[in-house]
C-alpha positions in Angstrom: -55.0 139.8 54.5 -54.9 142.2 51.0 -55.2 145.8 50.9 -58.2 146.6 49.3 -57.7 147.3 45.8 -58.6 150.7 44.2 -62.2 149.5 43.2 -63.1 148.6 46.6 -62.0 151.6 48.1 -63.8 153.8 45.5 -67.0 151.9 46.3 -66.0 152.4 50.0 -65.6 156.3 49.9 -68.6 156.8 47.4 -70.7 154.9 50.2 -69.9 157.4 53.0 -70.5 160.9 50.4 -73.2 163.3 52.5 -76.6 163.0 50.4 -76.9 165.6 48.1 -73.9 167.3 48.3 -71.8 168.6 45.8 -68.7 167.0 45.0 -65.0 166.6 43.1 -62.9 163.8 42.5 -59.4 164.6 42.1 -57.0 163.4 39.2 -56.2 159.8 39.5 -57.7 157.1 42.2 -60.5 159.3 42.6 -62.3 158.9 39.8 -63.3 156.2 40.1 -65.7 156.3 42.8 -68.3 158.1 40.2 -68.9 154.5 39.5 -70.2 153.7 42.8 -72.6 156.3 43.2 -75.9 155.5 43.9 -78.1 157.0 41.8 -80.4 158.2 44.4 -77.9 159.2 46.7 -78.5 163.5 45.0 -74.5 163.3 44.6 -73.7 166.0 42.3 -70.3 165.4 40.7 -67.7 168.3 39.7 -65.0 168.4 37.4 -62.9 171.3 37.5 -62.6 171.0 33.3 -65.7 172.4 33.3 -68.7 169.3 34.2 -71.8 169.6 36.6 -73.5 166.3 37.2 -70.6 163.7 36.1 -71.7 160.5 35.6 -69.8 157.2 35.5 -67.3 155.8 33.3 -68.7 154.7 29.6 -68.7 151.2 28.4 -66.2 150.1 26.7 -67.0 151.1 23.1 -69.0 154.0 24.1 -66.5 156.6 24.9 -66.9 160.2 23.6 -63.4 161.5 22.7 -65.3 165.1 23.8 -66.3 164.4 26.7 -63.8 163.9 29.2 -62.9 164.8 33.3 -59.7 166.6 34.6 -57.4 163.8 34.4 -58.5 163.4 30.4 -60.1 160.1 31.3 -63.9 159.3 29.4 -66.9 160.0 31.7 -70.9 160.1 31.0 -73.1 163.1 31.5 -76.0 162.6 34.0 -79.2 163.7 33.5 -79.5 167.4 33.9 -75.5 167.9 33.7 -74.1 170.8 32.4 -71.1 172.1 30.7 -68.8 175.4 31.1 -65.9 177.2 31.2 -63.0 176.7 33.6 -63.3 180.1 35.0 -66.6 179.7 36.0 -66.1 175.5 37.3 -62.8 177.5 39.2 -65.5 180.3 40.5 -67.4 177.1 42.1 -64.3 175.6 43.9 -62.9 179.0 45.3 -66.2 179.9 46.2 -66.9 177.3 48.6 -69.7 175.4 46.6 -68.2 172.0 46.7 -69.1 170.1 49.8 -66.3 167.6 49.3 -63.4 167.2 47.4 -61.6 164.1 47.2 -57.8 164.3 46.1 -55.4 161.5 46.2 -52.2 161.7 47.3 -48.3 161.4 48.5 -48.5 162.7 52.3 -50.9 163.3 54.3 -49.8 164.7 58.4 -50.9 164.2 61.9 -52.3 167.7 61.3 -54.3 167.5 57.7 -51.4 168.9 55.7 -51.6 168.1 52.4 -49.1 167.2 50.0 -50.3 165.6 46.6 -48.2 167.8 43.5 -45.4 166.4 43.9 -42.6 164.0 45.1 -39.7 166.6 43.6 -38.7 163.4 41.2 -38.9 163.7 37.4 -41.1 160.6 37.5 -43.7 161.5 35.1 -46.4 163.3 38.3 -48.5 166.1 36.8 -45.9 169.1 36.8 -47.9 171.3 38.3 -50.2 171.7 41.3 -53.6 172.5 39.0 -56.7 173.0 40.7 -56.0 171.2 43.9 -55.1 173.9 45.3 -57.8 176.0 44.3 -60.2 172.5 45.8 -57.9 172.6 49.3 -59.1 176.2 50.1 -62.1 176.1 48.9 -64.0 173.1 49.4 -65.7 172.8 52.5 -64.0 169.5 53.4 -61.3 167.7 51.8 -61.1 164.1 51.7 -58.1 161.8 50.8 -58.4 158.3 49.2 -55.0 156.9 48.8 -52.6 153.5 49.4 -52.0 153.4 52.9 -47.9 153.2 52.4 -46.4 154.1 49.2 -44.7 151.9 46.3 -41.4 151.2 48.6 -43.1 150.5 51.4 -43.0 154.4 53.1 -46.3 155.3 54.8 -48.0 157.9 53.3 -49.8 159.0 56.7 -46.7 160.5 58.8 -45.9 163.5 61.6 -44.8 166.1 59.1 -44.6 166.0 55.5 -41.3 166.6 53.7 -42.7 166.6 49.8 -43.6 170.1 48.9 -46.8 171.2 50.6 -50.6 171.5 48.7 -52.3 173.5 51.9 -51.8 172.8 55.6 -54.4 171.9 57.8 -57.1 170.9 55.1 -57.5 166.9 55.5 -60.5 165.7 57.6 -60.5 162.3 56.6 -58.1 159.7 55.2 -59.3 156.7 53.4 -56.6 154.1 52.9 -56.4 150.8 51.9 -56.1 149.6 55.4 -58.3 151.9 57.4 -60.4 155.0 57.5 -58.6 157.8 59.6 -59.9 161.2 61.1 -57.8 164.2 61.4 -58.8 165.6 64.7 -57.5 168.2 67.0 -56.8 165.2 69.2 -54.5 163.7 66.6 -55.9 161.2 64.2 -58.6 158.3 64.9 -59.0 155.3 63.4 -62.7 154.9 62.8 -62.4 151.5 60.7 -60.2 149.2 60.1 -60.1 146.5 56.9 -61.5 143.0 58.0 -58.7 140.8 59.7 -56.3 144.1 59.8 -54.9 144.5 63.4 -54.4 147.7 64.9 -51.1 147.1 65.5 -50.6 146.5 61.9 -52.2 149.7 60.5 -49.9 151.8 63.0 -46.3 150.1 62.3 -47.6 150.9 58.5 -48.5 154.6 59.5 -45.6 157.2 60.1 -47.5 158.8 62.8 -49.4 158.0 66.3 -52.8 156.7 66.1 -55.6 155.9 68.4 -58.2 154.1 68.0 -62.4 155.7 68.1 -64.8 154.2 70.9 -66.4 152.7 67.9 -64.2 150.9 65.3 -66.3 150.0 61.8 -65.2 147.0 59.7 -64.6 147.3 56.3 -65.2 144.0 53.8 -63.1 143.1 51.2 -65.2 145.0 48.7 -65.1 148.2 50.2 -68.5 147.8 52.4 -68.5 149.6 55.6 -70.1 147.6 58.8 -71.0 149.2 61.9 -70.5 152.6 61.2 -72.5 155.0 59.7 
């Protein structure tokens, strides 16, 4: 059994967005889920640089140097998109006009802490926590799409986190590359699990207690969701 691979699990988290909601895609991982929206889906896509209505990645060959997301990376302009200032994309965030926000990230705890800024290592992370922040306290959910154990082999999903802290008590929902997890006042629930993972396996990879929901989805190898809505 693989983890699934960063494409699949964009495809997987852009398939469970609410319809019509407003939304922003962290730095990173993230961004790549604008590919996987479906067009008729009414997902409206933020960036906090200053884009309404984000669409997907250009072709290859097709990139405008000028029109780029937070994380510097090429994007498209949807149909009816707009463009403005920081101050005003910033206005949107703290306001709480962004349904969703999905961040990546280093730790995530039993209680929705979030750390994602930093791992305190001169490794070449952005320096700085940037609009995160700003997305943690003002979004009205906050999602996180990350690798379900880190480069070493650490899991990323523990009790308590001990890299510097985003916001505590903000995460709802954890997709990994193993499972999709629910931060609940109960602790967190595993609502679906990748196809041939065992439960036992996603918990000795998780730094944390876990139970599992009444209802456990499966999740394909390219990021499809099955038996869970």
């Amino acid at each position: 059994m693989n983890p699934l691979n960063r494409q699949a699990l964009a495809r997987l988290v852009a398939s469970q967005l609410p319809r019509d909601s407003f939304v922003n895609l962290g730095i990173g991982a993230p961004t790549q889920i604008a590919d996987f929206v479906a067009p008729d889906a009414g997902v409206i896509l933020h960036s906090e640089n200053g884009i309404l209505n984000m669409g997907p990645a250009p072709r290859a060959g097709e990139e405008d140097p000028d029109l780029i997301n937070a994380g510097k990376s090429p994007v498209t302009l949807a149909l009816g998109g707009a463009f403005f200032d920081s101050s005003l994309a910033f206005a949107m965030m703290r306001g709480g006009h962004i349904d969703v926000a999905v961040l990546g990230a280093f730790q995530v705890s039993r209680r929705g802490d979030l750390a994602n800024w930093t791992t305190g290592k001169d490794d070449g992370e952005p320096p700085g926590v940037g609009g995160a922040i700003d997305l943690a306290v003002g979004a009205k959910a906050i999602w996180v799409m990350m690798d379900h154990v880190a480069r070493d082999g650490a899991p990323r999903i523990v009790s308590d986190c001990t890299l510097p802290l985003t916001a505590t008590n903000v995460v709802s929902r954890v997709f990994t590359s193993l499972a999709i997890i629910e931060v609940t006042e109960g602790g967190l629930l595993v609502s679906a699990m990748l196809e041939g993972a065992e439960f036992d396996h996603v918990q000795a990879a998780t730094g944390a207690p876990l139970r599992l929901a009444e209802r456990v989805g499966m999740i394909t190898a390219d990021g499809t969701l099955i038996g869970r809505s």
